[in-house]
C-alpha positions as CSV (number, residue, x, y, z in Angstrom):
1,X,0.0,0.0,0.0
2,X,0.9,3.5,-0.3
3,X,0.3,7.3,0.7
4,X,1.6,10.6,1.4
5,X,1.9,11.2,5.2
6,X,3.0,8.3,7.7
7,X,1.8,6.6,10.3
8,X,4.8,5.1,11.6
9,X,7.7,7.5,12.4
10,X,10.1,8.9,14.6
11,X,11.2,12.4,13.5
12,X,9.9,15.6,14.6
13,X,8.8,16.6,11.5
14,X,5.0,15.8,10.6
15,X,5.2,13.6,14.3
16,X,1.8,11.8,13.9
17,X,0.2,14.1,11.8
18,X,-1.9,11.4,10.5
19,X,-2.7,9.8,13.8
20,X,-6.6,10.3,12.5
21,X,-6.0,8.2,9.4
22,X,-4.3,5.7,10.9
23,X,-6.9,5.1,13.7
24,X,-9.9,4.8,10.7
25,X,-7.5,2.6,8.4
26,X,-5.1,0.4,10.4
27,X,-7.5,-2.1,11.4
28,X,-8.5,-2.7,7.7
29,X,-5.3,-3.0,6.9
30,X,-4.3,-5.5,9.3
31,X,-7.3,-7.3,8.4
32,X,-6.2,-7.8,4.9
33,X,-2.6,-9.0,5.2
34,X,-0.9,-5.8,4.0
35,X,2.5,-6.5,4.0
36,X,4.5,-3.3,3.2
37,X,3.6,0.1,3.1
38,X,5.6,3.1,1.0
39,X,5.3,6.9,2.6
40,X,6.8,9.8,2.0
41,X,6.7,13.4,3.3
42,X,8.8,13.5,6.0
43,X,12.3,14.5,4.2
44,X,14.5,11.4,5.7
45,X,14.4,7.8,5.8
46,X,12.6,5.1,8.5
47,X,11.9,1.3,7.9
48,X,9.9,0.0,10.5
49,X,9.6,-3.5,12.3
50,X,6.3,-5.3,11.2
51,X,3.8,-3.0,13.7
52,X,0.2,-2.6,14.4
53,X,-1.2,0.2,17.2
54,X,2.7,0.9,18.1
55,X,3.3,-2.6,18.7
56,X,5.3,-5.0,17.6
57,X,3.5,-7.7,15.5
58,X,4.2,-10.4,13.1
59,X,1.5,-10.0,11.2
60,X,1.7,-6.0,10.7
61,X,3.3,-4.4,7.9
62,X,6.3,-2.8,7.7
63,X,6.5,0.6,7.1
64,X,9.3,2.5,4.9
65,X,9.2,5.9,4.8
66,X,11.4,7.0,1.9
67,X,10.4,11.2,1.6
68,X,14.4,11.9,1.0
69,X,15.2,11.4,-2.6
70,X,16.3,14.8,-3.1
71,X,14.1,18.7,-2.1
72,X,15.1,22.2,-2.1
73,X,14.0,22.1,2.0
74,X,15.8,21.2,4.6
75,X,16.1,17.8,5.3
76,X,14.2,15.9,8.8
77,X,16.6,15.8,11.5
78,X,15.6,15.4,14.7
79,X,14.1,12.9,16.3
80,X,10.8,13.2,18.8
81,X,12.6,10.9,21.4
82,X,15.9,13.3,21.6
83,X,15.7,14.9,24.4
84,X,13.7,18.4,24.2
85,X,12.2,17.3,20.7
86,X,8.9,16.0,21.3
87,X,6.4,18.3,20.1
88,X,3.4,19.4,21.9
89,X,0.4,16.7,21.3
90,X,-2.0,19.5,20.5
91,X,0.4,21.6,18.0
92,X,0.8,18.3,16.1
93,X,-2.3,17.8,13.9
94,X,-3.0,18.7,10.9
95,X,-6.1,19.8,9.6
96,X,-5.7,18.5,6.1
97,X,-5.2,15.0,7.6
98,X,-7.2,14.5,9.6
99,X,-7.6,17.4,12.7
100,X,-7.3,16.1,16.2
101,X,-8.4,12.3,17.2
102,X,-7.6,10.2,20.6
103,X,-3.8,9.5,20.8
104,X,-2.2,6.6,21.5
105,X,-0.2,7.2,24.5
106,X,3.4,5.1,25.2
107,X,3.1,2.7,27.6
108,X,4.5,5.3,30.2
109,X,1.8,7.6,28.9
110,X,4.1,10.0,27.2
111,X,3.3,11.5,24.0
112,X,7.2,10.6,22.8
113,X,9.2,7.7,23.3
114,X,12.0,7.8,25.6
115,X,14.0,6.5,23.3
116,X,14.2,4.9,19.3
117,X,10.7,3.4,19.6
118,X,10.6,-0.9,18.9
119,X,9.0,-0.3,16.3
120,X,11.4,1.6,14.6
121,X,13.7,-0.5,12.8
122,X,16.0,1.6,11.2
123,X,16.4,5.6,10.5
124,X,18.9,8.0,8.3
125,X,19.1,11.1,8.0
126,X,20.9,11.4,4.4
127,X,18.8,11.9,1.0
128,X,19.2,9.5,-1.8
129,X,17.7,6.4,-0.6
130,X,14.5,7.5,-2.8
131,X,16.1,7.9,-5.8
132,X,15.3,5.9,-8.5
């Protein structure tokens, strides 16, 4: 499958700004054995371990975001679990994608991970792993 904004990732940049989707969608996904799922929009790369509701699952997909093939902006940097980075849960929506919705908490009932989350398998922050 594949769309613009992610579910799964890390950086600071567009941190769960689709939180609405994925709470409509995911389940349906799941359901029907999706394997692999191609993102953009955030400006770095992030492959995820097989997930479902920010757990780890062998039966979720796994999630690649791949928004760094090349831009004239800056690329994503940070990361929400660095200290200091985690952005406020109520600046983080986006209207276009969805508006505000029920967030899934960590299991400490932080907004950010402490550190990389599990379900992050691997992230860069380097352009060119987009480019075909």
């Amino acid at each position: 499958a594949s769309w613009h904004p992610p579910w799964y990732s890390s950086y600071t940049a567009h941190y769960r700004e689709a939180e609405c989707m994925k709470e409509a969608m995911e389940e349906l996904l799941y359901s029907y054995g999706t394997d692999i799922v191609f993102n953009g929009h955030v400006h770095a790369y992030e492959r995820s371990n097989r997930v479902y509701n920010y757990e780890l699952d062998p039966c979720g997909p796994v999630y690649i975001v791949v928004g760094d093939g090349g831009n004239r902006e800056k690329m994503a940097i940070e990361h929400a679990d660095e200290p200091g980075k985690c952005p406020e849960p109520l600046t983080t929506p986006d209207p276009f994608m969805g508006g505000f919705c029920a967030w899934n908490f960590t299991p400490s009932g932080k907004f950010c991970w402490d550190q990389q989350p599990d379900y992050s398998a691997m992230r860069e922050r380097s352009f060119g792993h987009g480019i075909l």
